[in-house]
Structures are given as structure tokens and as C-alpha cells.
C-alpha positions as CSV (number, residue, x, y, z in Angstrom):
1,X,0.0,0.0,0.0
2,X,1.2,3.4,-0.9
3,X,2.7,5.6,1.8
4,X,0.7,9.2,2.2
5,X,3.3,11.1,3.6
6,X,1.4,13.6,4.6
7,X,-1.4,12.2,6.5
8,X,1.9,10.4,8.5
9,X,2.8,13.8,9.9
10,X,-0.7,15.0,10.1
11,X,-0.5,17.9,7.9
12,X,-2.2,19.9,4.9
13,X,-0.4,19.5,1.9
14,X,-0.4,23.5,1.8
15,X,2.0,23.4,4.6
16,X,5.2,25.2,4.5
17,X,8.8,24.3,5.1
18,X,8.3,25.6,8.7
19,X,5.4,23.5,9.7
20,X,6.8,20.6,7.9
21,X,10.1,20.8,9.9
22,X,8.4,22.0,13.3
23,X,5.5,18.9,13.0
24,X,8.5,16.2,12.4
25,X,10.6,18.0,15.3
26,X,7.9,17.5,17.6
27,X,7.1,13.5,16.3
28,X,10.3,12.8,16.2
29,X,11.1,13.9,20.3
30,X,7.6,11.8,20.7
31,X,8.5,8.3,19.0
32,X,12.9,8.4,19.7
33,X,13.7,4.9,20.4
34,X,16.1,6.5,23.4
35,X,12.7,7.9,25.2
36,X,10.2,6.0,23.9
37,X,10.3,2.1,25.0
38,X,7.3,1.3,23.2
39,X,7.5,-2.0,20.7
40,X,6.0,0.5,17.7
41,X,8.1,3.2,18.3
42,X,11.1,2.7,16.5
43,X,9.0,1.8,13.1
44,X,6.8,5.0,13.3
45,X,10.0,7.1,14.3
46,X,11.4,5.8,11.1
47,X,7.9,6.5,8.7
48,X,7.9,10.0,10.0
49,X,11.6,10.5,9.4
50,X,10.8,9.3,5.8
51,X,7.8,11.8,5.4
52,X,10.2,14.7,6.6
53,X,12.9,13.7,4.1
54,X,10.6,13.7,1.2
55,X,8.6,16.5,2.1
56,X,11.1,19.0,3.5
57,X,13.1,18.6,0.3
58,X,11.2,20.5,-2.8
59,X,12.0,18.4,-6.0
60,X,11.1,15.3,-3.9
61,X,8.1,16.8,-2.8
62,X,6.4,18.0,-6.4
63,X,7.2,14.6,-7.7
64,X,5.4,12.7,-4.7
65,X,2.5,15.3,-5.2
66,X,2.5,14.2,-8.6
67,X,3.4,10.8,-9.1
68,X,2.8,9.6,-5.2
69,X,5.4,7.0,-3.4
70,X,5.4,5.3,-7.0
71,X,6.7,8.1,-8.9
72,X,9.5,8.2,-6.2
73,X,10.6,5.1,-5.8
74,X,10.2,3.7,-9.9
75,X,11.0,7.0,-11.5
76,X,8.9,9.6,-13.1
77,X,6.5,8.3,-16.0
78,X,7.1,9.1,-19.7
79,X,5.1,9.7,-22.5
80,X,4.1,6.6,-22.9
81,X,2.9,6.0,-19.2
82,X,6.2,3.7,-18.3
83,X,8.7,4.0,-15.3
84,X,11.7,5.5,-16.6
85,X,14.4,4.0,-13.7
86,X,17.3,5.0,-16.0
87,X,16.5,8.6,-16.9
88,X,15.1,11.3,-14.5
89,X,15.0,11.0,-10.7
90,X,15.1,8.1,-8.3
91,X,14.5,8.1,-4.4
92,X,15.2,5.5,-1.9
93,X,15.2,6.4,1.8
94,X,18.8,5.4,3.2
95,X,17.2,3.5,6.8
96,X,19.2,6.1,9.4
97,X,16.5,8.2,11.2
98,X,18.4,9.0,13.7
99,X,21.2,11.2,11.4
100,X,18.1,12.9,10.2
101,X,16.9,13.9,13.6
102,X,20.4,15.2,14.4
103,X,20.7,17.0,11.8
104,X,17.3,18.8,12.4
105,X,18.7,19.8,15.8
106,X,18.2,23.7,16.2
107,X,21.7,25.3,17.5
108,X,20.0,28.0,18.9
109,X,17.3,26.1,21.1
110,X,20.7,24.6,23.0
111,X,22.1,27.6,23.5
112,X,19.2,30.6,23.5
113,X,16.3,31.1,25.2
114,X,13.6,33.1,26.1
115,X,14.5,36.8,27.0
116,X,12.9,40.1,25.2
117,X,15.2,40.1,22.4
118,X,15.3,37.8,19.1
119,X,17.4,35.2,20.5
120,X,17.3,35.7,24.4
121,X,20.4,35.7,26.4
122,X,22.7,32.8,26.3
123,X,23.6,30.6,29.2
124,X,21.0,32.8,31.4
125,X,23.1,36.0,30.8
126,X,20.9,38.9,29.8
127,X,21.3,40.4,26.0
128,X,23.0,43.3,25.4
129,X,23.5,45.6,22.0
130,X,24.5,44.0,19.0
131,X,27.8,41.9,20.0
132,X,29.0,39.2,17.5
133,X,28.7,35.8,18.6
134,X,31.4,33.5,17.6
135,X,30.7,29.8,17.6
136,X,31.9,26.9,15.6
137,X,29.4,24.2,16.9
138,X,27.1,21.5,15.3
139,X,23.4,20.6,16.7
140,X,22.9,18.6,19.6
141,X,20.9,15.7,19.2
142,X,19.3,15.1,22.8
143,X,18.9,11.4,22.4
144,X,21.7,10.7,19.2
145,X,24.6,12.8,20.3
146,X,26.3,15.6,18.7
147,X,26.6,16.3,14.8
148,X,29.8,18.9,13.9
149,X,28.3,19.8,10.3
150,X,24.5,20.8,11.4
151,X,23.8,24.3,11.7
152,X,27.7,25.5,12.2
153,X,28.1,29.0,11.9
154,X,30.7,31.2,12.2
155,X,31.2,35.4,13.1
156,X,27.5,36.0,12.7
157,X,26.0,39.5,14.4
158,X,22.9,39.0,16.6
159,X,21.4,41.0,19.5
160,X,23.1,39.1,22.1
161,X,26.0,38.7,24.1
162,X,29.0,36.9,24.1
163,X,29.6,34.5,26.7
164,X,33.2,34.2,28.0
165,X,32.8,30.6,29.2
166,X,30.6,27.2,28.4
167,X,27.7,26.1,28.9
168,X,28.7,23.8,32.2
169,X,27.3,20.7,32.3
170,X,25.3,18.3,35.1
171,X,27.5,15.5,36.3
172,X,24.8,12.6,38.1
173,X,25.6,11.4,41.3
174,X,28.1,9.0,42.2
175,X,27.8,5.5,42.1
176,X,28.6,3.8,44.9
177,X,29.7,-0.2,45.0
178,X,30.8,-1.9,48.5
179,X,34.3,-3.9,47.6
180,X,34.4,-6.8,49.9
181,X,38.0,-8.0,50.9
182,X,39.2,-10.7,53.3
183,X,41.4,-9.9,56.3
184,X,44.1,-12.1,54.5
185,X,44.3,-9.9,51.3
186,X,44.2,-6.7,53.8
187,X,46.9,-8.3,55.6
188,X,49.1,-8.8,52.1
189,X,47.8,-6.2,49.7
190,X,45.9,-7.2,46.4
191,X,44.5,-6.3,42.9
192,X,41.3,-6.6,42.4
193,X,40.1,-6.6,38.8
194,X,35.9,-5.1,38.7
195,X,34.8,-5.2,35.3
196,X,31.7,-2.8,34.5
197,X,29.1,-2.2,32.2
198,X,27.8,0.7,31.2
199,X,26.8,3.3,28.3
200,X,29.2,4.7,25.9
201,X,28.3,7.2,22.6
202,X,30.1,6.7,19.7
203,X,31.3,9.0,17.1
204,X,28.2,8.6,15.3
205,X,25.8,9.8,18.3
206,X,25.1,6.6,18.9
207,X,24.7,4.8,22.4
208,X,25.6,1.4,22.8
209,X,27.0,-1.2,25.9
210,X,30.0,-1.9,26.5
211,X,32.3,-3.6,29.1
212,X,35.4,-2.5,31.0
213,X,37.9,-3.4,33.2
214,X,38.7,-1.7,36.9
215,X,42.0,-2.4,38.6
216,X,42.0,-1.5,41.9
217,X,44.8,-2.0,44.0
218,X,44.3,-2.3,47.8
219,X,46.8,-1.6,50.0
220,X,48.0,-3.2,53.1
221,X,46.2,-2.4,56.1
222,X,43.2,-0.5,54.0
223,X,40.5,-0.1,57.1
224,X,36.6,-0.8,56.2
225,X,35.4,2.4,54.3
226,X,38.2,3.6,52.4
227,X,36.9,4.8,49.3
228,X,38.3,4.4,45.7
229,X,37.0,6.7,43.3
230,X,37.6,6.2,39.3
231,X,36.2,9.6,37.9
232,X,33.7,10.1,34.9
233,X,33.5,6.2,34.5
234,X,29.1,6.3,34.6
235,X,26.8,5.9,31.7
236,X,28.0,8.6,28.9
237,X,24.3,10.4,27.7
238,X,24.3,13.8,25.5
239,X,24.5,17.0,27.4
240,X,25.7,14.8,31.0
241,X,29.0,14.5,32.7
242,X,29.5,10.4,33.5
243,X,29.3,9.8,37.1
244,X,31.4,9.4,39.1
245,X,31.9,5.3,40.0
246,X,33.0,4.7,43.9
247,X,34.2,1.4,45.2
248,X,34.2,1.0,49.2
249,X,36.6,-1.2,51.1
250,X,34.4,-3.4,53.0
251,X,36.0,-6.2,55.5
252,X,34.5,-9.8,54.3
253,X,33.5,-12.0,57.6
254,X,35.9,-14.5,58.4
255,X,36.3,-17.2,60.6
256,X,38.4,-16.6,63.4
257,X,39.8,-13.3,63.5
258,X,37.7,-9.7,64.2
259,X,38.9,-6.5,62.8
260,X,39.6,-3.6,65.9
261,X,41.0,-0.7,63.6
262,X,44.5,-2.6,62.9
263,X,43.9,-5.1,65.7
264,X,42.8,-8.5,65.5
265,X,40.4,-10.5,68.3
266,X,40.7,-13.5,68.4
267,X,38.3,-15.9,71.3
268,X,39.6,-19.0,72.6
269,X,37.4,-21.5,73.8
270,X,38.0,-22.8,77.6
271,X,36.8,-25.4,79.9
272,X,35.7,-23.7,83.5
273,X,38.2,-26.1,85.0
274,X,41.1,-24.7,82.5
275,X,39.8,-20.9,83.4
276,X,39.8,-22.0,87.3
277,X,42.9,-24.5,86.9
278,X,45.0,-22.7,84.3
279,X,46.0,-24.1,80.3
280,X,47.8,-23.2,77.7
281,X,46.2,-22.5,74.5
282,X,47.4,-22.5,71.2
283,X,46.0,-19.3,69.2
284,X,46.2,-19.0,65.7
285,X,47.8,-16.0,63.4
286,X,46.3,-14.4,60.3
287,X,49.6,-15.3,58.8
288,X,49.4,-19.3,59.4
289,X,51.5,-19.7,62.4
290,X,50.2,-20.3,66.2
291,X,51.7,-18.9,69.2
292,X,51.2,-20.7,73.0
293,X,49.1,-18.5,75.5
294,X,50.2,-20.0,79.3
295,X,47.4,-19.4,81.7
296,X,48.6,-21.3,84.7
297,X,48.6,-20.3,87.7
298,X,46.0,-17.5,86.7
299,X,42.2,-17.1,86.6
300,X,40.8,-16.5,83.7
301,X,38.0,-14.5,84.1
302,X,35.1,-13.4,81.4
303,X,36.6,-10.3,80.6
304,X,40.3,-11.1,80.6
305,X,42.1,-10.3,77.2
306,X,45.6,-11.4,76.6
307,X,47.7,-8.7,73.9
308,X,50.7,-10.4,71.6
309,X,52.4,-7.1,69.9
310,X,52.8,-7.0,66.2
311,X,50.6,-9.6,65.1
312,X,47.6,-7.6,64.3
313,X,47.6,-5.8,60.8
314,X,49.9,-3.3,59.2
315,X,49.4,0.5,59.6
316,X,47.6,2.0,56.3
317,X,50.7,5.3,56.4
318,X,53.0,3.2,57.8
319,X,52.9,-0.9,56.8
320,X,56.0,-2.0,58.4
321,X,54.2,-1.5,61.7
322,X,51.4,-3.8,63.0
323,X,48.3,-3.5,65.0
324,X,48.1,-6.7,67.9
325,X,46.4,-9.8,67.9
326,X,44.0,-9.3,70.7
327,X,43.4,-12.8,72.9
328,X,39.5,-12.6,74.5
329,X,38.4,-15.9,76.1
330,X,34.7,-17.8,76.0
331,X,34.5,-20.0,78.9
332,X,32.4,-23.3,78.4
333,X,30.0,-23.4,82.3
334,X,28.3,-27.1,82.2
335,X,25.1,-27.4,82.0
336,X,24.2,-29.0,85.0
337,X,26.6,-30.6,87.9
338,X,26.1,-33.8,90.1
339,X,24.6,-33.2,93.7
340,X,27.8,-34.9,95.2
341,X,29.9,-32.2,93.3
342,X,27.7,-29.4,93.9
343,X,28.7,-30.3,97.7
344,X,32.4,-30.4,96.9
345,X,32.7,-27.2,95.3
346,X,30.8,-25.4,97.9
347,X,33.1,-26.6,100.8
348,X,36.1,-25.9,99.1
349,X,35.7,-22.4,97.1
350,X,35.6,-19.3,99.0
351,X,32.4,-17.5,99.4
């Protein structure tokens, strides 16, 4: 079925270049594929960039009044009635919608607006008399990126001020990712590789996915909450500054050991007789050794801690130096004791 070009904008076919251009602008923001998610959209943002193409362009548009899609697309007719696909004109629309839409871009709607005068004032700054403006810039496409040949223009004299610095642009909020390490890789140092995915425009305009690779070295003794920042690495969008992507040191539970700053706690287990009697216990290091803890002759009580210096983790300024290993004791009370026991122990401990 033949296209009606006109009826797929929705406007008279006495419509002017203006009306043409300003109809398609306003379909065109409507049915983007970047904004609109709906399954149609992308076909109908394609038939109305054809419509525009034919009817913004005045040779194509008197043979479409004349011949219709037909006379287009087959060539004009000759005398006898016959395509002619050899001689005259031929049109085929090239399939990129979205070149057409940046090229449409108006460079003055980025940069002027509103304001008493003919342009406004630029970047909020109020006109002033007759000042030449020079740019060297192409349209911006807000969904397809940036196009250096549309509407470039160069020493031209409008009511308007010169602005002396850029338009500055938003930068989104960070993006913050917890980094979980053990207390073994804190103890050493590591690399941690991240890799990413996120939003990237291409030279065309175009925005597509695509992975990368963090490194991210973490330093001996790095405490819980040291953040590493790796600036501008966020989805890339028109008119945005990436964020910001932030990776926070968190410590990863482990199994034995408890992180104090650049102590260690560590919790033996002991018998009531061995916290009454005395024991030595042998308590493990973060770096695979184990070092005797004597507790003869000695009570241990619930709140006694025994300290071994430099076994802890290193200083973040100053890694040759080490926090402690910090030695806290849970003491095992049974359950329930025999009567005849229960009699013993009362006679011979002290009230």
C-alpha cells in the first residue's frame, strides 16, 4: 500500500517548510527509540523520518505530489505511461532516522532562550546591544549525540551577548559499589580486577554497551570504608558529565579473627576447669602460624584479654608496623553438675 506522507505527519499539503520541519521536530522527540520504549516506536520514528525527508526537500516533494510514493521510488513516468528508472530521478530512503533527527537539531534552542530580544540571552546572561557571537558548533541531538556539520556558523551579528565561558554541564551522582576483601588480602595487599558495564556514545551519536575493566589495588592495612573513586567512568548520555563510579573497602566476615582498627580479636574457647585450673592454648595468626598462650597459675576470668604485639595488621601510612592480635576468652559453664559435686565445690571455694 502506498505511503501518504502527509497524512503520516498530520498535515495539509499546503503546509510550508516551517510547519513541515516543526510537525516532524515534535514527532520525532515523541517516538525516539532512546525515550520511547514502546515495541511501535522505532518503526513509526522511522515512517515519519521518511515523510520529513521527502517533504522537506522540494523536488522530492512536487514529484510525490504528482506521481505519489510510486513516482518516487520507480522513477517519473514518460510519455508513454512507463517508469523510466534509468532517466530522470530516483529516491530511496537510506534507513538512518536518527542522522536525520540530528541533523534537524536547532543550534539555537541549546544555547538561547527566552528573553525580550530575538534570541534571548545565552547561558542565562541577559542580551545586550549587537555583540558578534562566535561559535563553531554543530546541533545537539538530545537522544543521538552531537553532529559537527549541522547548523555550524561562524562570526554572525545577533542582539546578544558573548559568553566568556561554556555552557557547564550536570555531572549525576556518584555511584557507589561496597568492595568486599578478606582480612588475609588486607593483611598482604591485592588487585582486584571489577569489570563494568555501562553506556558509551560513539562518534556517530550513537549509544551502545559496553564492558570494561577496573584495577584496583588495595593496600595493606586499607581499614573498612576507604573509598576508591575512578572519575567520569558512569553511563556517557548527551549534554551529561558520567558519574562518578566509587568502590568502598568493605571487611568480608571471616572465621576466626575480628577486625579492631589494625587489631585483630581473636576468642579462645576454655573449659571452666582450664579458666579456674590454668591451660595453655594455642592461638592462631592471620599469617598461618600459632603462638602458646600460658594461663597457669592465673584465673581467667570473662573479661580477661591477653595482647601479643605486632601480630595484628599493618598501619595503612606506615605498613611496616602492626596493629596486635588481641586474645579474648569464651568459657564453656556445664550445663548441669552432680549433687555430690555441687557439695564439693561449695566446701572448698571461698564464698
Amino acid at each position: 500500500m502506498a505511503k501518504d506522507f502527509y497524512k503520516i505527519l498530520g498535515i495539509d499539503k499546503k503546509a510550508n517548510d516551517d510547519e513541515i520541519k516543526k510537525t516532524y521536530r515534535k514527532l520525532a522527540l515523541k517516538y525516539h527509540p532512546d525515550k520511547n520504549k514502546s515495541p511501535q516506536a522505532e518503526e513509526r520514528f522511522k515512517e515519519i523520518t521518511e515523510a520529513y525527508e521527502v517533504l522537506s526537500d522540494k523536488k522530492k516533494r512536487d514529484i510525490f505530489d504528482q506521481y505519489g510514493e510510486e513516482g518516487l521510488k520507480g522513477g517519473m513516468p514518460g510519455p508513454d505511461g512507463k517508469s523510466q528508472p534509468d532517466g530522470g530521478f530516483q529516491y530511496q530512503f537510506h534507513g538512518d532516522p536518527r542522522a536525520t533527527f540530528a541533523q534537524t537539531a536547532d543550534p539555537f534552542g541549546v544555547f538561547f532562550s527566552g528573553g525580550d530580544n530575538t534570541f534571548g540571552g545565552i547561558g542565562g546572561v541577559p542580551c545586550s546591544n549587537t555583540n558578534e557571537v562566535f561559535l563553531n558548533m554543530g546541533a545537539e541531538d538530545m537522544f543521538g549525540g552531537f553532529n559537527p556539520n549541522a547548523g555550524a556558523f561562524r562570526s554572525q551579528s545577533f542582539n546578544a551577548q558573548a559568553p566568556s565561558r561554556k555552557r557547564q554541564q550536570q555531572q549525576d551522582p556518584p555511584i557507589e559499589h561496597d568492595l568486599y576483601v578478606t582480612l588475609e588480602e588486607v593483611d598482604r595487599g591485592c588487585t582486584k580486577n571489577i569489570k563494568i558495564s555501562r553506556m558509551s556514545i560513539t562518534q556517530t551519536g550513537n549509544a551502545r554497551k559496553e564492558e570494561k575493566v577496573l584495577s584496583i589495588t588495595v593496600k595493606p592495612g586499607w581499614k573498612a570504608g576507604t573509598k576508591i573513586t575512578f572519575p567520569k567512568e558512569g553511563d556517557q548520555a548527551p549534554n551529561k558529565v558520567p558519574a562518578d563510579i566509587i568502590f568502598i573497602i568493605r571487611d568480608k566476615p571471616h572465621g576466626q579473627f575480628k577486625r579492631e582498627g589494625s587489631d585483630l580479636r581473636y576468642t579462645a574457647q576454655v573449659s571452666l576447669k582450664q579458666a579456674l585450673c590454668g591451660a595453655a592454648v594455642s592461638v592462631p595468626t592471620l599469617q598461618g602460624d600459632r603462638i602458646p598462650v600460658n594461663s597457669a597459675n592465673e584465673i581467667i576470668k570473662p573479661t580477661t584479654t591477653r595482647r601479643i604485639n605486632g601480630r595484628g595488621l599493618p598501619f595503612p601510612k606506615e605498613p611496616s608496623r602492626r596493629g596486635d592480635l588481641i586474645v579474648a576468652f569464651d568459657i564453656k559453664f556445664p550445663d548441669k553438675l552432680p549433687a555430690s559435686l555441687t557439695n564439693q565445690l561449695a566446701e572448698m571455694l571461698p564464698n
